[in-house]
N, C-alpha and C positions, 0 to 999 in steps of 0.2 A: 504494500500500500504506500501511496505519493505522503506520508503523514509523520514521517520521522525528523525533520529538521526541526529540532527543537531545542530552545535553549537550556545551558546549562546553569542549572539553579543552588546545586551544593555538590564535595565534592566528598570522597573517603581515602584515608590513606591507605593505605594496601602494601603488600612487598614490592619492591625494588625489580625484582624478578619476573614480576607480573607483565611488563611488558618489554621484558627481551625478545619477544618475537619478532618486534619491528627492529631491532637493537636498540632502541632508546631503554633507559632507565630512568623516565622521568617520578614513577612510585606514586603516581596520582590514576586515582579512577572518576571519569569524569560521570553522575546521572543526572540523565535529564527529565522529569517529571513531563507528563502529556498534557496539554493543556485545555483548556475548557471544552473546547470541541471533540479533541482526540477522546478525553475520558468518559464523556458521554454521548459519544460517537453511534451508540447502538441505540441511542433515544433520537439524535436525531434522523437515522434511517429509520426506524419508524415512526415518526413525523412525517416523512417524505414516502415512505409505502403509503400511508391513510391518507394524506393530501393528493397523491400520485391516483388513487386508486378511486378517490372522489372526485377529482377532475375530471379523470379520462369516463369516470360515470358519466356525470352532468353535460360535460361541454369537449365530446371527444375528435368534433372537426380540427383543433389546432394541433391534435397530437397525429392524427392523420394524416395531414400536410406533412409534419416532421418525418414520418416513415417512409415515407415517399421522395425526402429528399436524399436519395442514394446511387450509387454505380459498382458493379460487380460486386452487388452483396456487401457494401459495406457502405453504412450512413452516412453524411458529410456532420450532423447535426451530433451524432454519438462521438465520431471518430475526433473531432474536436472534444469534447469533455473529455474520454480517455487521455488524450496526448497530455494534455492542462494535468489529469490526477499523475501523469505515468514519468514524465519530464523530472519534475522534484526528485521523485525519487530514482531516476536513474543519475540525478550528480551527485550522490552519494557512492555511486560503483567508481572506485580506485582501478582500473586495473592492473596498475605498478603494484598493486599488492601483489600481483597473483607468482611472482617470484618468490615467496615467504613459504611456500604451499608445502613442502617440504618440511619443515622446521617441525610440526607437531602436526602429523597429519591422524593420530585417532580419530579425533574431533571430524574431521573432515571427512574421514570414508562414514560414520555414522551418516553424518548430517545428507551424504551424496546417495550411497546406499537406500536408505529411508527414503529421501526422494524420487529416485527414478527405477530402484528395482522391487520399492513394495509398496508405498504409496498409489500410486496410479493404479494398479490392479487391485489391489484393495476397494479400493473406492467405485471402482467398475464390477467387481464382487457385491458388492454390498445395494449397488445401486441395482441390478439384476435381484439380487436374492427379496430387496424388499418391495418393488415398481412391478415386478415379472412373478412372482409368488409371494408376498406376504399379504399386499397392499392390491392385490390385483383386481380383487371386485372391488377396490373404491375407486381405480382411474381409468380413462380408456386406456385400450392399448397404445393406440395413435401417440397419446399423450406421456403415456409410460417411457417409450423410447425417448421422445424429448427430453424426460427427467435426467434418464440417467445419462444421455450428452452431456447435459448442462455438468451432471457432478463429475462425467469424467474429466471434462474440461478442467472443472476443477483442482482433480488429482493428480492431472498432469503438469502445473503451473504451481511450482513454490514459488512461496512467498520472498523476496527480495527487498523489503522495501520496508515495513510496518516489524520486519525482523530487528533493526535496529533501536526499536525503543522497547521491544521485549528483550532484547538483549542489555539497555541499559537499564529497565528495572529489576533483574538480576542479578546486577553490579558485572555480564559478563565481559568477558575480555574483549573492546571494540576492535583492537586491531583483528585480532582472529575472526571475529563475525565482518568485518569487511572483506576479507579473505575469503571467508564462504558464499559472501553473496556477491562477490566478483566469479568466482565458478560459474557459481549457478546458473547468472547469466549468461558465460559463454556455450556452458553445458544445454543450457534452453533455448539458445540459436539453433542448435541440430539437433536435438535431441525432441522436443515438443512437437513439431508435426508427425514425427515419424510413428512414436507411440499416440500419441493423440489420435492421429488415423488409423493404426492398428486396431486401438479399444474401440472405436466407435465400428469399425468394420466385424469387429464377432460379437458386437450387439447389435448387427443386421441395420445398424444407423449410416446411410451411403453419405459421404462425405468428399465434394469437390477440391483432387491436392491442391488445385491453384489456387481455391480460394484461401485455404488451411494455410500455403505457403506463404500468401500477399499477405495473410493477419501478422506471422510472425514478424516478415520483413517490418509491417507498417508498425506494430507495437513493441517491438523489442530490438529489432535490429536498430533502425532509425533515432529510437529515443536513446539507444545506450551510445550511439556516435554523437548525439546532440548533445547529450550531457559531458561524455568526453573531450569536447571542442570546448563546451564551456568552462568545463575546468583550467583547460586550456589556458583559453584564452582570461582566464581570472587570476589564474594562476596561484599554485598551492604550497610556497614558497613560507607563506606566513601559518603555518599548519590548517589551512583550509578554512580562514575565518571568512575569508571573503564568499565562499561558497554557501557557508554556513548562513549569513546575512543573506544570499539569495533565497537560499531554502527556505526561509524564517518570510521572507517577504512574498512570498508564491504558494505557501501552507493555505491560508481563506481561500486560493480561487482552487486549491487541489482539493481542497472540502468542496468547496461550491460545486467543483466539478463532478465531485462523488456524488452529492444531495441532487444535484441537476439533472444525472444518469437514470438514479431508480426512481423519482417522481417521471421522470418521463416513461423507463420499463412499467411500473406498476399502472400508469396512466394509460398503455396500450391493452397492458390484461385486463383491464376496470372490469369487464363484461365476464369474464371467464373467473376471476377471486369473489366477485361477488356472488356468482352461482354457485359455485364450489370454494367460499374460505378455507375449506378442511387439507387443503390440497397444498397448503404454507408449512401446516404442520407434518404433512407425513413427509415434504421434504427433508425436513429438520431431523428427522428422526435420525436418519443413517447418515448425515451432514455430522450431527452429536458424537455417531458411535464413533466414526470415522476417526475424527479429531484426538480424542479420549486416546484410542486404543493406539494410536499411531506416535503419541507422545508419550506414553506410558515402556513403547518400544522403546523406543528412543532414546527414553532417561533412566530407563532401566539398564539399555545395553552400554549407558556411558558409564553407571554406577558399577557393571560388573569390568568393565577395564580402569576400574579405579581411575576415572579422568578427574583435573580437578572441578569444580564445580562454576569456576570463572570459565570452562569451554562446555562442560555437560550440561549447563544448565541452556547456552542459546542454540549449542548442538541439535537439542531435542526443539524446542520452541521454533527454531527453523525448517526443522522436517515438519513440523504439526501445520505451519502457519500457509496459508494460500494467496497466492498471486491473481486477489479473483477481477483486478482489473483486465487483466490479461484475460482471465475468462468470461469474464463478460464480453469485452471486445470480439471474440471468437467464435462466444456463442451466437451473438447478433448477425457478424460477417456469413457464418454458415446457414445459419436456423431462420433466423430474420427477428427483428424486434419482438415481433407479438408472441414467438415461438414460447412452448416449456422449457427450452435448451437454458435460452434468455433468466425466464423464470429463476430457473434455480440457480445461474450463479449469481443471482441478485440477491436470494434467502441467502447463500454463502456468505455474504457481506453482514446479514442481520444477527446472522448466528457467531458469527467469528470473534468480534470481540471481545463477548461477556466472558466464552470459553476460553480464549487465552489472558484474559486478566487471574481468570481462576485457574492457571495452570501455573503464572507467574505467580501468583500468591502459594502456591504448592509448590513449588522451587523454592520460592524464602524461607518456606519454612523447615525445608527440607536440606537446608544447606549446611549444617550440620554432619549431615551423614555423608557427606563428601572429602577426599582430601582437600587442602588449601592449595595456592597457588604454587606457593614456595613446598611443597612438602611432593608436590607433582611435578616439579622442575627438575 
């Protein structure tokens, strides 16, 4: 998520050791608290579901217009609010990290592992076992398919972006979590259509590569050069204060762009939530299970290689956390606006937050049972 530029508000001392990864030994940990919008982030997407969902009831000719302003399956009106939420947060990707990768890579095959070899079929599992057999007399079929698009999509796209402020209310190690989330990204340039299209292809869901391929290009590739060049051109000479002041100043319209997205998604369903509201929740259900169990992997398997807990804790929070800009954009470009695909990687945004604030609050507390930094060096 485009929502981690955020200021630093207090800081803790910690070992000296803590961050030899980058070689510096400056022995400070910087956290940055979320701020009014971040923390109640899940109030206001539903705000924006109930407003989205009463608009496109009442008065659904304006959103109409909006669907229709598109080419090769991809909206001019959407594809603008993603770039605005997805930009922020691609200037946070260093790639000059990605030479460090070496240095302490446990942390790393968890967080990558979890991501692309059980993640995504997980989630294609679960979206089958409950759309296709559990839930089956509550949806159409027609309908069922679009579901479990939307979650694959989901599964397929970690999170890169909304990982940095779970990783700073953990106390975890930032250089290391910018280091995973520089992979990611280049691991999600080629690695996202190919499984993406796989999962949807043995859920009998037909999926056009070029469109698959131009979402990537347009939402990943592009923004992570754009933010590249900005850095660039700002230059990170001053340890990235100057970036930092950009991210801080482009947070409200990365919000606005998030809250703009699902009042407009929920304003095209208006007609289909209001017949069937029940159809929110049964997505949520296997969204819940998902999340839970895949972070419980996670920080389980970091706790049995005894990692220390400044990398076990955003290890796990990074495999758990979804890149659902990314999937929404994908689901829209393939499915179209009004689709289920749509749907549910929008519930993914409603549900996401509340469950990683409660997973972050189960890592603090849990930090304890972990070695320290210095004692894992």
């Amino acid at each position: 998520m485009g929502r981690e530029c955020l200021r630093p508000v207090r800081k803790y001392r910690v070992d000296t050791k803590f961050n030899k990864f980058n070689g510096q030994q400056n022995g400070l940990f910087e956290e940055s608290d979320m701020g009014l919008f971040e923390r109640y982030l899940s109030l206001w997407i539903a705000f924006a579901i109930v407003g989205g969902v009463a608009l496109g009831y009442s008065m659904p000719g304006p959103f109409v217009l909006i669907s229709g302003l598109e080419f090769a399956n991809v909206n001019f009106v959407i594809a603008v609010l993603i770039w605005v939420m997805i930009y922020p947060m691609m200037l946070n990707v260093n790639l000059s990290s990605l030479k460090n990768i070496g240095k302490k890579p446990e942390g790393l095959y968890i967080t990558l592992i979890v991501n692309w070899v059980i993640k995504p079929f997980s989630m294609a599992a679960l979206g089958v076992l409950f759309f296709e057999h559990l839930f089956a007399g509550l949806v159409d079929p027609d309908q069922a398919k679009q579901y479990i698009a939307g979650m694959i999509l989901l599964g397929v796209a970690p999170c890169t972006a909304m990982v940095f402020v779970w990783s700073q209310l953990t106390r975890g190690d930032p250089n290391y979590t910018l280091v995973q989330v520089s992979i990611n990204d280049v691991i999600m340039i080629f690695a996202f259509a190919p499984i993406a299209a796989f999962l949807l292809d043995i859920t009998d869901v037909v999926v056009p590569w070029t469109t698959l391929l131009l979402s990537v290009v347009l939402y990943v590739v592009v923004p992570l050069i754009a933010g590249y060049i900005t850095r660039r051109w700002l230059g990170e000479t001053d340890g990235g204060s100057k970036v930092d002041e950009l991210c801080h100043e482009l947070k409200p319209y990365s919000i606005g762009g998030l809250v703009l997205t699902v009042v407009i998604l929920f304003a095209l369903q208006a007609n289909s939530i209001v017949e069937r509201p029940l159809v929110i929740g049964l997505i949520a259900v296997p969204l819940l299970i998902q999340t839970y169990v895949i972070f419980f992997v996670a920080y389980g398997w970091a706790y049995w290689w005894k990692l220390p807990h400044e990398i076990a804790a955003p290890a796990a929070l990074i495999g758990t956390s979804n890149f659902f800009e990314l999937a929404v954009a994908v689901a829209i470009s393939l499915f179209g606006l009004h689709s289920g695909a749509a749907l549910a990687t929008v519930v993914g945004v409603l549900v996401e937050v509340p469950v990683m604030l409660s997973l972050v609050a189960f890592t603090n507390r849990t930090r304890h049972r972990f070695v320290t930094a210095a004692a894992g060096a």
